[in-house]
C-alpha positions as CSV (number, residue, x, y, z in Angstrom):
1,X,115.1,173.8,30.3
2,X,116.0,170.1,31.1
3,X,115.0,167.3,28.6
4,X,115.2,163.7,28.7
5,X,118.1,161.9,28.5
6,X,116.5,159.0,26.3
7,X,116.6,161.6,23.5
8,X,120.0,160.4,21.7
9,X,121.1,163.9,20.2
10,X,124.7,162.7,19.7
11,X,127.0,165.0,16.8
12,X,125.8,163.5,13.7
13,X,128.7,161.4,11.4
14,X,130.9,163.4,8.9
15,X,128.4,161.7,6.3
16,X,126.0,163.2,7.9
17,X,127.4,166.3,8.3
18,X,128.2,166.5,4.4
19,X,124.5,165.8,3.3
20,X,123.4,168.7,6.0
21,X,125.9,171.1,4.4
22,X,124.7,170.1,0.7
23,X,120.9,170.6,1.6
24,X,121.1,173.6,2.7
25,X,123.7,175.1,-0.3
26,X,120.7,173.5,-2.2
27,X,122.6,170.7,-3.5
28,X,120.3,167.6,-4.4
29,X,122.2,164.1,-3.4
30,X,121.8,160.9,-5.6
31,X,121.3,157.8,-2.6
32,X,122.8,154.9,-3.2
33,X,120.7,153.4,-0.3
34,X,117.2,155.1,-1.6
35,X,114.8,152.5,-0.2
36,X,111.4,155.2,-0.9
37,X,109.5,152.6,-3.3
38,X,107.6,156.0,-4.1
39,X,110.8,157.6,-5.6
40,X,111.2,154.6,-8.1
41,X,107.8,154.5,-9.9
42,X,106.2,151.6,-7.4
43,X,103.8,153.2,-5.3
44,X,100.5,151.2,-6.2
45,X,97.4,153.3,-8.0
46,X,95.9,153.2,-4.7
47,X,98.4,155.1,-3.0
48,X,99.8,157.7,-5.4
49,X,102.4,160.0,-4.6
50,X,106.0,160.3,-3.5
51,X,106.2,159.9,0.7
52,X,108.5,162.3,2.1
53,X,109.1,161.1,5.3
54,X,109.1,164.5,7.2
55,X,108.8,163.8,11.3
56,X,106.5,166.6,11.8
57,X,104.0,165.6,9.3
58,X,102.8,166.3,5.8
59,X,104.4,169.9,5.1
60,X,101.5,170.8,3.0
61,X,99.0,169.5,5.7
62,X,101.1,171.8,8.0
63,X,100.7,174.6,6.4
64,X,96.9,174.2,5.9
65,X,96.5,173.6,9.7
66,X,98.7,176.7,10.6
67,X,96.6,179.2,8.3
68,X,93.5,177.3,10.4
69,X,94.3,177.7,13.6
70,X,95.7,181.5,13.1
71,X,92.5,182.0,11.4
72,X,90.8,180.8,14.3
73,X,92.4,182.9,16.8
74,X,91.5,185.8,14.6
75,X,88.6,185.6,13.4
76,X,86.6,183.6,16.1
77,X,83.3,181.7,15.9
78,X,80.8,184.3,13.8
79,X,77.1,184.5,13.8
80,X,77.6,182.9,10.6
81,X,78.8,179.9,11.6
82,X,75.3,179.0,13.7
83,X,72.8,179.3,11.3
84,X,71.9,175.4,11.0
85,X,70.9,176.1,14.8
86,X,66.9,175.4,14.8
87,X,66.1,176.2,18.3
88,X,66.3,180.6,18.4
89,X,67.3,180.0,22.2
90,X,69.9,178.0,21.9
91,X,71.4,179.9,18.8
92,X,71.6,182.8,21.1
93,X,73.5,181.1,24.1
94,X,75.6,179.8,21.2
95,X,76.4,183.0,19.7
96,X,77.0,184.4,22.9
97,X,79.5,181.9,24.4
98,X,81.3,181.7,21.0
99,X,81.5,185.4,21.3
100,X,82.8,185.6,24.6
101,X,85.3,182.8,23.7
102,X,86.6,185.3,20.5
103,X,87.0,188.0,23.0
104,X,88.5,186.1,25.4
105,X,91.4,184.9,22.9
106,X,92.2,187.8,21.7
107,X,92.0,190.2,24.7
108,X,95.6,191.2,26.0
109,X,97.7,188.4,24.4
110,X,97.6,190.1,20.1
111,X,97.6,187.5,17.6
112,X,100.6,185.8,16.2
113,X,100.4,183.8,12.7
114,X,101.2,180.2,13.4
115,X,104.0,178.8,12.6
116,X,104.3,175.6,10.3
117,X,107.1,174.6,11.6
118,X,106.2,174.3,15.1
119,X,103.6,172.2,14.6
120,X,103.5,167.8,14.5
121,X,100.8,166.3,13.4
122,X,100.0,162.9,14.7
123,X,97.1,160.0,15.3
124,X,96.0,161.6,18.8
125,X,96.5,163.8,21.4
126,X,97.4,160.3,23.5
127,X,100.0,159.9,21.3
128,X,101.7,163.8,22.0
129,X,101.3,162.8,25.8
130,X,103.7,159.6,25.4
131,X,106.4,161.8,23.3
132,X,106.5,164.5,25.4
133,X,106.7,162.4,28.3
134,X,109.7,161.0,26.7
135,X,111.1,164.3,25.2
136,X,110.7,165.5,29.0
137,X,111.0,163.1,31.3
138,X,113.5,159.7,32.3
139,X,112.4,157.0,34.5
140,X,111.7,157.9,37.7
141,X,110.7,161.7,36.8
142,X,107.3,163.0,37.4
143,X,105.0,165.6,36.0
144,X,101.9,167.1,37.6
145,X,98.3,166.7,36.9
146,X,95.0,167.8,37.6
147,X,93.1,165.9,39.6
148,X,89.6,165.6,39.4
149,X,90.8,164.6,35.9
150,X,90.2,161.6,33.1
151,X,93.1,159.5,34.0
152,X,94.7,158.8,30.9
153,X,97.9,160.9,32.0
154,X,98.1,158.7,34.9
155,X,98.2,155.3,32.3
156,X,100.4,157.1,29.6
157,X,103.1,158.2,32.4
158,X,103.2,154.7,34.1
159,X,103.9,153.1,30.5
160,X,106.7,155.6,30.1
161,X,108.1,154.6,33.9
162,X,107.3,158.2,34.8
163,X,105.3,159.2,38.0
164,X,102.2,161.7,38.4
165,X,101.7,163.8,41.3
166,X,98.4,165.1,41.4
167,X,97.2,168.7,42.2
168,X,93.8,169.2,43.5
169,X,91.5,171.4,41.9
170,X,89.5,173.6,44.3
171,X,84.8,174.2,44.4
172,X,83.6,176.8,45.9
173,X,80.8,177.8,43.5
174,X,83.3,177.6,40.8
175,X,86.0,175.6,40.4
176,X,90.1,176.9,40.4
177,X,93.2,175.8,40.8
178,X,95.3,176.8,44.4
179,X,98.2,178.1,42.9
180,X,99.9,177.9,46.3
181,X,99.6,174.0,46.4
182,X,101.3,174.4,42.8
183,X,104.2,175.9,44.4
184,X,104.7,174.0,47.2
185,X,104.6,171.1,45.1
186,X,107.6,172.6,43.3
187,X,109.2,173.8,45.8
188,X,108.7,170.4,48.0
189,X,111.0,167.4,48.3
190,X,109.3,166.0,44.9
191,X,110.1,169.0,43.2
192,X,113.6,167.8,41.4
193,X,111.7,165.1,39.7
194,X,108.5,167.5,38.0
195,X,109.6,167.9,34.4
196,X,106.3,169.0,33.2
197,X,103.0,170.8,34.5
198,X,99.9,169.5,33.3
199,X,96.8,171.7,32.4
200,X,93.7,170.8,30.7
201,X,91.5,173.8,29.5
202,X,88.8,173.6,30.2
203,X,89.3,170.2,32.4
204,X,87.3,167.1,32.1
205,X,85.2,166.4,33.9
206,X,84.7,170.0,36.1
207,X,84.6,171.6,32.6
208,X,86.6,174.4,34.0
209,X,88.9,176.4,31.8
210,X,92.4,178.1,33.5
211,X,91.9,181.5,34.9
212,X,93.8,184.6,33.6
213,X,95.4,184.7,37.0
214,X,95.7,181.9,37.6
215,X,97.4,180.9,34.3
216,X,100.3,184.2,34.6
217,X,101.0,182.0,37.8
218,X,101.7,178.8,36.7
219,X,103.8,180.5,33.5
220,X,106.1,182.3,36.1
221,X,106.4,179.6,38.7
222,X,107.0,177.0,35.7
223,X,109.7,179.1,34.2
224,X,111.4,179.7,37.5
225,X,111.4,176.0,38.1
226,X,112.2,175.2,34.5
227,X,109.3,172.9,34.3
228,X,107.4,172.9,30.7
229,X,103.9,173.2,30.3
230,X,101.5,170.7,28.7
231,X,98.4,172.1,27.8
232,X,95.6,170.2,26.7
233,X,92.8,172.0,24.7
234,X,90.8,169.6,23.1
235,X,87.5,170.8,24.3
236,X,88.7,174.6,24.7
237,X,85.9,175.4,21.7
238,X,83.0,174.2,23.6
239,X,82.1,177.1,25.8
240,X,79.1,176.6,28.0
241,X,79.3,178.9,30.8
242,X,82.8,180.7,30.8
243,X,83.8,183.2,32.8
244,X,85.7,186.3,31.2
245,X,89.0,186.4,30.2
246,X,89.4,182.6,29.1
247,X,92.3,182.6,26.5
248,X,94.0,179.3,24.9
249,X,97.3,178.2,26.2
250,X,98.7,177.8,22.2
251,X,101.5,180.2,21.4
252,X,102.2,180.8,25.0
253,X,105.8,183.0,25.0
254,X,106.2,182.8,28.4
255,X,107.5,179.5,29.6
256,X,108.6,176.4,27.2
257,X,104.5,175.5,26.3
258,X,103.1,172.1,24.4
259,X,99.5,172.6,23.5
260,X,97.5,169.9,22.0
261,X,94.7,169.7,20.2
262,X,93.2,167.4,17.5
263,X,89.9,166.4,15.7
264,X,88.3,164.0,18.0
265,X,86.9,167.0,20.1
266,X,86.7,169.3,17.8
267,X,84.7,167.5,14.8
268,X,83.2,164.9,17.1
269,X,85.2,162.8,15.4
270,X,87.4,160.1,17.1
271,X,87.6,158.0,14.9
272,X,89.4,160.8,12.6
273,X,92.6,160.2,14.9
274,X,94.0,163.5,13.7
275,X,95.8,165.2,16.7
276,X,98.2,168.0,16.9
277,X,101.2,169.6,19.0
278,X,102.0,173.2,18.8
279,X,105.5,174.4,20.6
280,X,106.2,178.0,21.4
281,X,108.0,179.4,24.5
282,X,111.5,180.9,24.9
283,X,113.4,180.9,21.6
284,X,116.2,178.8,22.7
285,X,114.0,176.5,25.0
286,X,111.8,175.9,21.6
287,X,114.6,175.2,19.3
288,X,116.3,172.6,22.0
289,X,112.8,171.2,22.1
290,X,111.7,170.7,18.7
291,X,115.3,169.6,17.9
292,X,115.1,166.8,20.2
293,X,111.0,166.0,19.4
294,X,112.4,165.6,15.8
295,X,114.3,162.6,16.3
296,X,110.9,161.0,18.6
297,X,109.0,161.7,15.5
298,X,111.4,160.8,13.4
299,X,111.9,157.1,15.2
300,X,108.1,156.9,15.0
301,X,107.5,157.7,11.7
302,X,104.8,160.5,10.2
303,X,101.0,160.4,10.0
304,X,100.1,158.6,7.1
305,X,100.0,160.9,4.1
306,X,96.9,159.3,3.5
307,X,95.2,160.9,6.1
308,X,97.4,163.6,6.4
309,X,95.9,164.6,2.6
310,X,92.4,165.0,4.3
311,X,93.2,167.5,6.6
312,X,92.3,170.8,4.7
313,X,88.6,169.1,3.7
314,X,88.3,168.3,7.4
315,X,89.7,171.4,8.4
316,X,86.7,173.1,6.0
317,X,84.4,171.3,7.8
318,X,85.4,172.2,11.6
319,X,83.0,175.5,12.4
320,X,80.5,174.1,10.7
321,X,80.8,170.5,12.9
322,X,81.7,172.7,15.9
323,X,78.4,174.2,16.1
324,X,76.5,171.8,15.7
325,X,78.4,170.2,18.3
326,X,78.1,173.2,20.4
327,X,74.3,173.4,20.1
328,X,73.8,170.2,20.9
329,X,75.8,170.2,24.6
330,X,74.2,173.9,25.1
331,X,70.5,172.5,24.3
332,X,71.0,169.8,26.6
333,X,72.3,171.9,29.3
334,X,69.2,174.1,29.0
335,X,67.0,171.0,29.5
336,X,69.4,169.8,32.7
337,X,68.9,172.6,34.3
338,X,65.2,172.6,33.7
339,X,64.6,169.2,35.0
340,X,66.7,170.2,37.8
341,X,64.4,172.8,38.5
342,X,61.3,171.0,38.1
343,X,62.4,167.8,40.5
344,X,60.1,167.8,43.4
345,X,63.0,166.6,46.0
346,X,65.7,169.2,45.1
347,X,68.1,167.4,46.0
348,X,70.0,167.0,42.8
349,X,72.7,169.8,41.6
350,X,75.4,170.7,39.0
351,X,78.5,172.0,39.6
352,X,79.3,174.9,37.4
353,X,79.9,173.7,34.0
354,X,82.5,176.2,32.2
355,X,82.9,174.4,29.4
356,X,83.6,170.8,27.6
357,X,80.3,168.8,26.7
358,X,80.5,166.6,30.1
359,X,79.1,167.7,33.4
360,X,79.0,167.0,37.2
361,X,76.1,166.3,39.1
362,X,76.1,166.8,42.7
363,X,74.0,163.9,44.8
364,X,73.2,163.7,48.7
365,X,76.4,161.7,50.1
366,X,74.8,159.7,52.1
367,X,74.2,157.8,48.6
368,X,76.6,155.7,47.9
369,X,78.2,156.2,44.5
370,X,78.4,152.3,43.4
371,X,75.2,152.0,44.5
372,X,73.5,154.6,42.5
373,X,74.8,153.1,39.3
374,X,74.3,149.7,40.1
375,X,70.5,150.7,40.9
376,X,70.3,153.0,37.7
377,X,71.6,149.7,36.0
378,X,69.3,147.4,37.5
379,X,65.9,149.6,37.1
380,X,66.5,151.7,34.3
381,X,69.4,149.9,32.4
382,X,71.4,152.6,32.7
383,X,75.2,152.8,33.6
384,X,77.4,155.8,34.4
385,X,80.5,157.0,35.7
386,X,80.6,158.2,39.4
387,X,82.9,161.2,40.9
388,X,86.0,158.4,42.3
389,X,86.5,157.1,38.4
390,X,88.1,161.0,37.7
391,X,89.3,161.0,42.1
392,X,87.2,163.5,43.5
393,X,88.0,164.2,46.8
394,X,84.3,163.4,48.3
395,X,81.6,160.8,47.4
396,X,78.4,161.9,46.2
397,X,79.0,162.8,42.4
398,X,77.9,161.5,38.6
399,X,79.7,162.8,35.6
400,X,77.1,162.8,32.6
401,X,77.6,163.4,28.9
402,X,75.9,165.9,27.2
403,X,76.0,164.7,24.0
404,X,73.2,162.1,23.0
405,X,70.0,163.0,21.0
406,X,67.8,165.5,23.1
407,X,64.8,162.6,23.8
408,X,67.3,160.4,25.2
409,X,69.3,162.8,27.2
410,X,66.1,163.9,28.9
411,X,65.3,160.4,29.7
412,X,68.8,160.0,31.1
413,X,68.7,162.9,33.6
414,X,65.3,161.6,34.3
415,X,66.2,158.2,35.6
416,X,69.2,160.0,37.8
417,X,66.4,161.8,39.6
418,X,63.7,158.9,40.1
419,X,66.7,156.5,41.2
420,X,68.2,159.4,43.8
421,X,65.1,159.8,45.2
422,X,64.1,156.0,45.2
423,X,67.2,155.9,47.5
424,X,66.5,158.7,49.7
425,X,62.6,157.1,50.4
């Protein structure tokens, strides 16, 4: 694997070299030059504790996020977990795609403990974008993304002078990822310059999650190619309509693999700003990486230990939060589809939701996108976000959230379908 060359990884000095040797003969050093106001009895009442200073994050905070997420993976979502659900219908579509989602993790891959070490906490997964893009990547380098697609990798990359070249993501009844273009991409006269592959699972906004085959694909063609994998699974718990075999991309051993997670998604939190990277791959291709991401974190200093010493009560409070989360998007799903169903002009669709908590809805084309919303704006003082803002290929396309209160949401989808058929009058 080929990393950056902004990553200074020069032999460290003699002195250096010495107070390596002594930590690990277990040999603690006096410093002359011990700046840690924590270590000399001034950290304020506020703020109590010695900082440590580790680049990865709090090791204790670590720890409590490893045991989490291999709990996760093998356990799952239980029946347990849902009973706040009021609504009997819902609780059962929730217990059923949580179930599927446990199945789906498992299935094929076994379940490996997490490692501590391979994890860095940080404030967001924007945050892991920019330091693997410059763990990865020099100026002029590119790394592939998804496109339809939120394009935040797009603005990250451009303020790290590295390019994106877009892949298209493929409808037809579902939504997949052509494999082929992948590899002529690779293979093509851009190919020197992709350092990393891009995959959001599932994607916003198609809500799609990667395929099985697809996924043993991209690993092969990735590690032929020496290109890493950046895999962002942020909304991976919110399965609305999965197909089989769904698995996360964390702890992938077959190609050099960043998955990212964090607590905006998964407590509906974002204010939290909690985030996560988790390495795994090759052995050698890990050790490289994390040796070089260790002096990006080091140069950008930890997550405050502040916030880092909330994690485990936040961490307690993630299934819980999850599912209520989960019932929420899956209840307003139900009614989308209802109202859909119920519209006189049937003219309205959604594109196969997989997962996430945003959807797609498919309009005639022949109505302009800007127009819709600047009607919807006008009569109902309602604004949205058409199919161009995440580059779909076609007009005719309105990504909606499926988050707000149930009243409200209804109310929503119901000026979307008095203002399409206002237009089409």
């Amino acid at each position: 694997m080929r990393f950056s060359s902004r990553v200074d990884i020069s032999e460290p000095n003699p002195i250096a070299q010495a107070e390596a040797v002594a930590r690990r003969n277990g040999i603690a050093l006096g410093k002359l030059n011990d700046s840690n106001p924590t270590r000399h009895g001034l950290a304020p009442v506020q703020v109590p504790g010695t900082y440590a200073a580790d680049p990865r994050g709090d090791r204790t905070a670590r720890e409590t996020l490893a045991a989490f997420l291999t709990r996760r993976s093998s356990d799952g979502p239980r029946e347990t977990d849902i009973r706040h659900a009021d609504n009997a219908g819902v609780r059962s579509d929730i217990a059923d795609a949580a179930d599927t989602t446990h199945r789906n993790d498992v299935a094929g891959l076994g379940i490996r403990p997490v490692d501590p070490d391979h994890l860095y906490l940080l404030s967001s997964t924007s945050q892991a974008y920019s330091w693997l893009i410059k763990l990865l990547c020099d100026a002029g380098d590119a790394v592939l993304a998804p496109k339809p697609g939120y394009p935040l990798i797009e603005s990250i990359a451009r303020l790290e002078c590295v390019d994106t070249i877009e892949y298209q993501l493929q409808y037809d009844g579902s939504w997949f990822i052509d494999t082929a273009e992948l590899e002529a991409l690779l293979d093509g006269a851009d190919g020197g310059r992709i350092r990393a592959l891009v995959l959001i699972n599932p994607n916003n906004p198609t809500g799609s999650y990667v395929k099985p085959a697809e996924r043993e694909a991209i690993v092969a063609m990735c590690r032929a190619h020496d290109v890493a994998l950046i895999a962002d699974e942020v909304f991976y718990d919110y399965a609305l309509e999965p197909f089989d075999g769904n698995a996360r991309l964390a702890g992938e051993p077959g190609v050099l693999t960043f998955a990212l997670d964090g607590f905006s998604k998964m407590l509906a939190a974002p204010h939290a700003k909690v985030g996560w990277i988790q390495v795994s791959g090759p052995a050698e291709d890990v050790a490289e990486a994390m040796r070089r991401l260790d002096v990006i974190a080091d140069d950008y200093l930890p997550m405050s230990d502040i916030i880092a010493g909330r994690i485990a009560g936040l961490l307690e409070a993630a299934p819980a939060q999850t599912m209520r989360v989960r019932e929420r998007v899956l209840g307003n799903l139900t009614t989308l589809r209802r109202l859909l169903a119920d519209d006189p002009l049937g003219v309205t669709s959604l594109l196969r939701p997989e997962g996430g908590w945003n959807v797609l809805l498919r309009v005639p084309s022949v109505i302009d996108e800007n127009e819709l919303v600047l009607r919807m704006i006008a009569d109902h003082r309602l604004t949205g976000q058409p199919g161009y803002f995440f580059d779909m290929a076609s007009n005719g396309y309105l990504a909606v959230s499926l988050l707000p209160e149930p009243d409200e949401f209804a109310r929503n989808i119901r000026a979307v379908l008095d203002t399409v058929a206002d237009m089409m009058a």
